[in-house]
Residue frames as qw, qx, qy, qz and C-alpha x, y, z in Angstrom:
[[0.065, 0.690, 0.486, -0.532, 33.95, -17.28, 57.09],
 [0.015, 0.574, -0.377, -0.727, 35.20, -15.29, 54.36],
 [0.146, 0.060, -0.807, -0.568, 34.12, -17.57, 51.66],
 [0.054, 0.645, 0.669, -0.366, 30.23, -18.03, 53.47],
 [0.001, 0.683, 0.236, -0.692, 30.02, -14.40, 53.15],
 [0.179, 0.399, -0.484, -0.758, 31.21, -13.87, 49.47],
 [0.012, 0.345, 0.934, 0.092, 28.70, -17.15, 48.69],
 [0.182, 0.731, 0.525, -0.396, 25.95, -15.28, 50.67],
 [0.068, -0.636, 0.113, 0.760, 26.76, -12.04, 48.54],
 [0.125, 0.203, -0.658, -0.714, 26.54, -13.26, 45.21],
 [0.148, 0.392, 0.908, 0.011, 23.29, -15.18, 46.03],
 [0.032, -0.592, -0.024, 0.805, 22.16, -11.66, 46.84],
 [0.212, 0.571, -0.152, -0.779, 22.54, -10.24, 43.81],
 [0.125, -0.209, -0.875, -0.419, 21.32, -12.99, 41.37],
 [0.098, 0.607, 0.748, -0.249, 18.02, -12.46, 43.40],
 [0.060, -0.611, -0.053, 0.788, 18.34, -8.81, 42.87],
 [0.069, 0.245, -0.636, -0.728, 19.35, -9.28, 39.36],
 [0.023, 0.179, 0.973, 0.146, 16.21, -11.65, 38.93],
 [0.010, -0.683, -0.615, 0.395, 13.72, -9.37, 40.38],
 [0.054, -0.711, 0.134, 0.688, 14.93, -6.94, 38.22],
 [0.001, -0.237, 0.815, 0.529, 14.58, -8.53, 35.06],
 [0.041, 0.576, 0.816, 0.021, 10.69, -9.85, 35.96],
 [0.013, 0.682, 0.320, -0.657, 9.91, -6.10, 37.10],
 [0.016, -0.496, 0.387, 0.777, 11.02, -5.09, 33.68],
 [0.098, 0.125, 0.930, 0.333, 9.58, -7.91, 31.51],
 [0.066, 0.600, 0.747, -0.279, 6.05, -6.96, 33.43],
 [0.037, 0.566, -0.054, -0.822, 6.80, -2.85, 32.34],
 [0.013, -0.095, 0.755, 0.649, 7.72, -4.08, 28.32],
 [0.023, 0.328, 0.892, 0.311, 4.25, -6.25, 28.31],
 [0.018, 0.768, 0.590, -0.248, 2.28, -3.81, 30.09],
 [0.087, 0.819, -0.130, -0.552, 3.13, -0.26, 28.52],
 [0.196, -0.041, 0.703, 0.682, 4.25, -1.85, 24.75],
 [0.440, 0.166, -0.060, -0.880, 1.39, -0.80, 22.05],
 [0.652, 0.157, -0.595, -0.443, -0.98, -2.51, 21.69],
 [0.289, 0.162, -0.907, 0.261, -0.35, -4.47, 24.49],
 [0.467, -0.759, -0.227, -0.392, -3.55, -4.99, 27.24],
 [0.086, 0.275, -0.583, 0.760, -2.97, -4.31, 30.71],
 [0.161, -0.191, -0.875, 0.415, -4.57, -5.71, 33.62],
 [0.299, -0.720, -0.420, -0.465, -7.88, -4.85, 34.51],
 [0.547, -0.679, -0.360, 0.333, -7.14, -4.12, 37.92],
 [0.563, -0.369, -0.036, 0.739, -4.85, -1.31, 36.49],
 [0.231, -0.015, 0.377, 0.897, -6.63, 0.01, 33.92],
 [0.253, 0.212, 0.196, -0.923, -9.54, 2.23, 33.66],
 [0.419, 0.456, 0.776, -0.114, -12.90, 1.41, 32.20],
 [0.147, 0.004, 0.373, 0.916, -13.22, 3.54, 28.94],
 [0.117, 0.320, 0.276, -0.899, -15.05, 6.43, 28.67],
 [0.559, 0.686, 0.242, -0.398, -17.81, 7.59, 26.04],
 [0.320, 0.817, -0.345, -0.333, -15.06, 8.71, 24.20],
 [0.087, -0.470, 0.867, 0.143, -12.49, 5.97, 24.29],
 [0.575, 0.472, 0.527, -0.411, -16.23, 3.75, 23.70],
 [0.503, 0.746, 0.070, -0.431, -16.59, 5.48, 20.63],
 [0.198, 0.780, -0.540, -0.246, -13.00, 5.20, 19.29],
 [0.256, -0.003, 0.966, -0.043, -12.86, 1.09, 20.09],
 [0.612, 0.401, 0.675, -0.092, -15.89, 0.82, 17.85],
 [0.418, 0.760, -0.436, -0.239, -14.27, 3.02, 14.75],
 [0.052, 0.704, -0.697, -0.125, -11.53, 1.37, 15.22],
 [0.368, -0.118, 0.920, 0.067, -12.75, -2.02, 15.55],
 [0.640, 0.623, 0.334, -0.303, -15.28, -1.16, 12.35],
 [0.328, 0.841, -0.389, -0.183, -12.19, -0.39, 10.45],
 [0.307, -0.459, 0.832, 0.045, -10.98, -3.88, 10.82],
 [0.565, 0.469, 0.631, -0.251, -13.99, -5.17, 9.79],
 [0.670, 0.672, 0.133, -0.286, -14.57, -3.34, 7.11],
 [0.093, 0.665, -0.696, -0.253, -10.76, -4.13, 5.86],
 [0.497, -0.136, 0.854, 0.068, -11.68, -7.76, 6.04],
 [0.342, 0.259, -0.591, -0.683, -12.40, -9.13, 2.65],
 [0.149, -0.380, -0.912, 0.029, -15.00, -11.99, 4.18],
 [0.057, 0.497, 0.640, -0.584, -17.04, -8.67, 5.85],
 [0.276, 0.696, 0.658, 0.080, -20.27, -7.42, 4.15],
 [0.157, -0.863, 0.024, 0.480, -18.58, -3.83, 4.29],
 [0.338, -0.438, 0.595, 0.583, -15.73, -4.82, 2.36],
 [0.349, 0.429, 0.828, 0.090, -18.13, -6.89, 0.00],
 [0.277, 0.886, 0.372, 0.016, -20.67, -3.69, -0.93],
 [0.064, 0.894, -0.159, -0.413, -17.86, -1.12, -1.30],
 [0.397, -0.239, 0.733, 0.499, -15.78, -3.75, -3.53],
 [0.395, 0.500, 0.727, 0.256, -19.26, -3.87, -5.67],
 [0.201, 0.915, 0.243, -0.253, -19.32, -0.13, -5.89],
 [0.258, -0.555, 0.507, 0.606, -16.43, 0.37, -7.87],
 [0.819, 0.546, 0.136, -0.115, -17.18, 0.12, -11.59],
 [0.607, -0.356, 0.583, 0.405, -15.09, -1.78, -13.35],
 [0.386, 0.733, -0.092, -0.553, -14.34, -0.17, -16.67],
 [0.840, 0.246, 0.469, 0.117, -14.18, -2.22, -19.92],
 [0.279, -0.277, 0.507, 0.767, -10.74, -1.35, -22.49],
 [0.207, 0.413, 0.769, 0.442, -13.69, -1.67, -25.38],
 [0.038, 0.853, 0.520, 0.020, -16.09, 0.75, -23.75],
 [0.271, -0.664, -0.041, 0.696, -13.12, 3.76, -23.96],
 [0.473, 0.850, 0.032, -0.232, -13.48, 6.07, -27.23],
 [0.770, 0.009, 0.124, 0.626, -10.77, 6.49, -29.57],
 [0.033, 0.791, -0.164, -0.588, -9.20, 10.04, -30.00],
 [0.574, 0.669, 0.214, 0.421, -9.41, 11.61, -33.44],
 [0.491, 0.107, 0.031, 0.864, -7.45, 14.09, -34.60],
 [0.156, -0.656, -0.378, -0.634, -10.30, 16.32, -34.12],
 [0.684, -0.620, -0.380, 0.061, -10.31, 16.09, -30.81],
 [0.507, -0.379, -0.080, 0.770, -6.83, 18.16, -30.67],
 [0.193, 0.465, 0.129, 0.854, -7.78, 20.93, -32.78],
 [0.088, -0.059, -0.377, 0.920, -8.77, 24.50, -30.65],
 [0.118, 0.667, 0.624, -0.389, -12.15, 25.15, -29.51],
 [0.092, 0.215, 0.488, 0.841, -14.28, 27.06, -32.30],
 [0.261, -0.668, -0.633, -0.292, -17.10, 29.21, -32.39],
 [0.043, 0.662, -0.075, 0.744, -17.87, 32.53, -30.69],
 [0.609, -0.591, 0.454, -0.272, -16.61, 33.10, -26.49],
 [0.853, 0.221, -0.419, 0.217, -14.28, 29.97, -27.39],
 [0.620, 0.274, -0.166, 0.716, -10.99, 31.90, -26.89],
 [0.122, -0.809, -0.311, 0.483, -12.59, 34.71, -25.43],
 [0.345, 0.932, 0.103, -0.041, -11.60, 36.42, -28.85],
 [0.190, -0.892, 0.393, 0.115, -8.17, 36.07, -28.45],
 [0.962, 0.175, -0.140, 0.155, -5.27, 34.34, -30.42],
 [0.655, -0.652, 0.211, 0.318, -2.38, 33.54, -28.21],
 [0.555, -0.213, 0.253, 0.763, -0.17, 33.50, -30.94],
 [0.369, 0.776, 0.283, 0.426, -1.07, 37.02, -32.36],
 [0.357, -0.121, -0.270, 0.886, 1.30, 39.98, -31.52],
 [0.176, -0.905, -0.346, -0.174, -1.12, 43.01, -29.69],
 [0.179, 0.612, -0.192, 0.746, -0.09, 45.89, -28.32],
 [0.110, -0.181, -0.738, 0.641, -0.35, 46.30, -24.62],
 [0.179, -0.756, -0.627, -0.053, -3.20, 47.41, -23.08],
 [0.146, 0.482, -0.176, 0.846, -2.88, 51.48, -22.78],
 [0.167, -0.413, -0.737, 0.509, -4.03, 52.41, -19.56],
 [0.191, 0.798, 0.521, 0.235, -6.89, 54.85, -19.70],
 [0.297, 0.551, -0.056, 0.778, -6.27, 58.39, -20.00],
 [0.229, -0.189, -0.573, 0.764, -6.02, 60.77, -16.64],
 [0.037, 0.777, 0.599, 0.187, -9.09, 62.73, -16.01],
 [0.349, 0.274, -0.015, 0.896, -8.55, 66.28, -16.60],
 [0.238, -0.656, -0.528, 0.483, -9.37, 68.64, -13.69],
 [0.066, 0.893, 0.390, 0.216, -11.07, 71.43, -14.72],
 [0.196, 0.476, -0.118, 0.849, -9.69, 75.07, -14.63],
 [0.153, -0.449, -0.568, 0.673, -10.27, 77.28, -11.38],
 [0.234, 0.879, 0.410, 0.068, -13.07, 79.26, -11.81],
 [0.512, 0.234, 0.135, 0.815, -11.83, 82.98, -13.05],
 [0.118, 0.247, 0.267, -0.924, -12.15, 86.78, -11.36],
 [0.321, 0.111, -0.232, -0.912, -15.93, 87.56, -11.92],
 [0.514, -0.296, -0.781, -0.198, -17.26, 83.73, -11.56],
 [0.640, -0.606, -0.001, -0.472, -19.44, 83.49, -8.63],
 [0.926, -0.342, -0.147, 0.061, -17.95, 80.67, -7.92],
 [0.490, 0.582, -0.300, 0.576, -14.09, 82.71, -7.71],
 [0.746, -0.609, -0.137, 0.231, -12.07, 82.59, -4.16],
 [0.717, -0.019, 0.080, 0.693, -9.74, 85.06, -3.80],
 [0.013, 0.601, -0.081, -0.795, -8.36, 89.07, -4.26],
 [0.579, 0.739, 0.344, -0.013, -9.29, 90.13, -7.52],
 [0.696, 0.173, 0.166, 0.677, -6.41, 90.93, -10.02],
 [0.110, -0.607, -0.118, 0.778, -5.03, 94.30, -10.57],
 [0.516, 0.783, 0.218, -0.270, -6.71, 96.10, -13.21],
 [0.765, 0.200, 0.204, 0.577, -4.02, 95.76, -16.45],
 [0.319, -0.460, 0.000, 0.829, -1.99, 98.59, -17.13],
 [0.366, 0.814, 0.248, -0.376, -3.19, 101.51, -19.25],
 [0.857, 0.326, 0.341, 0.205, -1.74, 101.19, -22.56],
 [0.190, -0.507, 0.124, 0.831, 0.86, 103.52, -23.79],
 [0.507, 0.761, 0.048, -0.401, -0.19, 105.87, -26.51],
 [0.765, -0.039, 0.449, 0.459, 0.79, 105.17, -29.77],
 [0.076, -0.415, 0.121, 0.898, 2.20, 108.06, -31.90],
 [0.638, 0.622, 0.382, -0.245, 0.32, 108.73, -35.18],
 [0.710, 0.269, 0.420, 0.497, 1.59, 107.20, -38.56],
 [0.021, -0.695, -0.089, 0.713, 3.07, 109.89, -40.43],
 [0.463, 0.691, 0.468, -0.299, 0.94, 111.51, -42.99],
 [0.431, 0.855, -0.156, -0.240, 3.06, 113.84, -45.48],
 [0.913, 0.310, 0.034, 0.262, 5.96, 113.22, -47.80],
 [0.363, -0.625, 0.329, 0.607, 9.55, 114.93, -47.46],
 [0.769, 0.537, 0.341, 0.068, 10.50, 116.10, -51.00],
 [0.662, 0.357, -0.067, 0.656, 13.29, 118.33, -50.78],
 [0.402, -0.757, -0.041, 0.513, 15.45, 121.39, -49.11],
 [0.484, 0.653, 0.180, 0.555, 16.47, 124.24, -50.12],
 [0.174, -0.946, 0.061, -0.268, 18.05, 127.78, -48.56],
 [0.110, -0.850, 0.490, -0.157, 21.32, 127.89, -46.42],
 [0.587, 0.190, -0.754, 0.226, 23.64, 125.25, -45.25],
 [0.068, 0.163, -0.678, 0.713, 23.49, 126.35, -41.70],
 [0.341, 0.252, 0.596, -0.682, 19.81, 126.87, -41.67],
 [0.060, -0.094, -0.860, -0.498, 17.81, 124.59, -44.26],
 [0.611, 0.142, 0.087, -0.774, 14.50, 124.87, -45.23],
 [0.391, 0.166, 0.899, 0.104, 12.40, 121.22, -45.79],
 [0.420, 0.150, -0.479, -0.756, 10.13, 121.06, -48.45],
 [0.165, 0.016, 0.979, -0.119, 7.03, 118.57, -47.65],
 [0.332, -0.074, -0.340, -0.877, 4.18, 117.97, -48.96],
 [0.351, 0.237, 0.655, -0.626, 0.49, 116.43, -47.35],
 [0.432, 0.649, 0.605, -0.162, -2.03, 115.62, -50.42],
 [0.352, 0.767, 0.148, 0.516, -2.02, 119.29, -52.45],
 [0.307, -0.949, 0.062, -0.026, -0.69, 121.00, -49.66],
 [0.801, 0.139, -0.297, 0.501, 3.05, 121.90, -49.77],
 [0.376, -0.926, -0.031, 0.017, 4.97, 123.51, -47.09],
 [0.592, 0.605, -0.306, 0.435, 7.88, 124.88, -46.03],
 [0.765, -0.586, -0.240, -0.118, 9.53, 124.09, -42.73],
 [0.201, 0.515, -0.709, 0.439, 13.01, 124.72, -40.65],
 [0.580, 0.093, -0.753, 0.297, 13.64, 123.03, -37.80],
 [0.031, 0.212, 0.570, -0.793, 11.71, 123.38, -34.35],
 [0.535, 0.091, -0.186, -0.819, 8.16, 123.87, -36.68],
 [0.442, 0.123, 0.778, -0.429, 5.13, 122.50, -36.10],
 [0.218, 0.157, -0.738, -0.619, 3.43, 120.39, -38.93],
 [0.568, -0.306, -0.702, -0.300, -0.55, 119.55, -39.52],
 [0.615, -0.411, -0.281, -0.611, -0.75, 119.84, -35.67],
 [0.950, -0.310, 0.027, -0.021, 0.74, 116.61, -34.86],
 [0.886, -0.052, 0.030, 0.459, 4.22, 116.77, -35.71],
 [0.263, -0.902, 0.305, 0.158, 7.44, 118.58, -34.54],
 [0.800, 0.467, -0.253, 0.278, 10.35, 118.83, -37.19],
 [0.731, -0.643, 0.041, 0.224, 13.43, 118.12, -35.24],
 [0.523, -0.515, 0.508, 0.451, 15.88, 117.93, -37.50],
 [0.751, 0.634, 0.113, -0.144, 16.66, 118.56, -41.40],
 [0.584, -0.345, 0.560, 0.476, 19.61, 116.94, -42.87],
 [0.241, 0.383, -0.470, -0.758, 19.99, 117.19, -47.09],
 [0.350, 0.172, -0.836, -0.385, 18.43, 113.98, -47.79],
 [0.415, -0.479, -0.738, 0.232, 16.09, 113.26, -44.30],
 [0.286, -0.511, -0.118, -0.802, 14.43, 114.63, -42.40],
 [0.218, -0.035, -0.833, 0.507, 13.64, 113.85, -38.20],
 [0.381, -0.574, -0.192, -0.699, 9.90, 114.33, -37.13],
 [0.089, -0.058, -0.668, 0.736, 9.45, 114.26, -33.42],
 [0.245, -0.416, -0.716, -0.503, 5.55, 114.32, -32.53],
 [0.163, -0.513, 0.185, -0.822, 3.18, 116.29, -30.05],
 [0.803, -0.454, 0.065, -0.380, 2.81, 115.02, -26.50],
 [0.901, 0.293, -0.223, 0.232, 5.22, 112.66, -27.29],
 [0.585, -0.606, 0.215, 0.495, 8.87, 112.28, -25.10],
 [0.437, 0.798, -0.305, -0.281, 11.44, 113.95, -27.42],
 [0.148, -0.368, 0.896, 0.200, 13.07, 110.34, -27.99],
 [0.570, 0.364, 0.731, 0.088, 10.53, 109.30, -29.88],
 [0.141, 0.646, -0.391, -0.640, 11.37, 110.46, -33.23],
 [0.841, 0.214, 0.434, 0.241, 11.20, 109.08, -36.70],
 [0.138, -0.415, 0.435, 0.787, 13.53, 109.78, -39.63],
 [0.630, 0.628, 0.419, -0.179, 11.79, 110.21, -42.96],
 [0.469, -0.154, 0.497, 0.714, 13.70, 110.15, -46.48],
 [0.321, 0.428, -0.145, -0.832, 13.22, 112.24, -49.34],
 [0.717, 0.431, 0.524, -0.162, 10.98, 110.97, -51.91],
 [0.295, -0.045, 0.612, 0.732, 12.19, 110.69, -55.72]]
């Protein structure tokens, strides 16, 4: 019984194995490219698929070298004769002449860069008094100090005490005689008389503004 059974068992599976090996053959031929499949399984093609089966079977055609396709595009190629090509002169390498050749330029001259153009200079703001002037208006400058007045006479000499000298000065033809603390001409205030100088100090004037004046030879 035991040897039936293992008989029956391997018959089995050779069928198996057999049915399995047709099932697979049938896949390969039907799903490889290119391959056809049954009508009963496959669709009737569309417009599109229509369209693409007559490209595709013009492009076979026209690859054949017996079809009237191949034939007229083989005759449109021109076939170019070694005799009908120029020879090259030496002329033929020299650089394009004649004005807008080069555009004016020779590559192998040395130029300077291009400068870029200058900035454009922005006008001053208008100044106090323009119409066109936004803003406070400056403060009026200050009022100039006074300047003393140049002095006019000569010193020429001293005479009378040590303690209390007398100047000697003179103005044009006019000569005076002056100590110290006198007023001269108006404008000037003798401050100080030494033997050889003399200090004039001037009216209106702070009493640090002073000049010394020497004697004249």
């Amino acid at each position: 019984m035991a040897g039936i059974a293992a008989k029956l068992g391997s018959r089995r599976q050779a069928i198996l194995l057999g049915a399995l090996a047709v099932v697979l053959l049938l896949a390969v031929v039907l799903w490889r490219p290119g391959g056809d499949a049954p009508a009963s399984k496959v669709a009737a093609p569309g417009p599109p698929a229509r369209a693409a089966s007559a490209a595709r079977a013009g492009g076979d055609a026209a690859g054949d070298e017996g079809t009237p396709a191949f034939r007229s595009r083989k005759a449109a190629v021109k076939e170019v004769n070694p005799d009908d090509v120029p020879p090259l002169r030496v002329s033929d390498f020299a650089p394009p002449s004649g004005p807008g050749a080069d555009g004016g330029r020779d590559l192998f001259e040395l130029r300077d860069p291009t400068k870029p153009p200058p900035p454009t200079a922005t006008p001053p703001p208008p100044a106090p008094g323009d119409v066109r002037f936004v803003g406070p208006m400056p403060l009026p400058p200050p009022t100039p100090t006074p300047k003393p007045p140049d002095v006019s006479f000569k010193f020429i000499g001293t005479f009378g005490p040590k303690e209390h000298p007398i100047a000697v000065v003179q103005q044009g033809d006019q000569v005076v005689n002056v100590r110290s603390g006198d007023t001269l001409f108006g404008k000037f205030i003798l401050k100080k008389v030494g033997y050889e100088s003399i200090d004039v100090g001037f009216v209106g004037f702070p009493e640090s503004e002073t000049r010394r004046l020497g004697i004249t030879p």
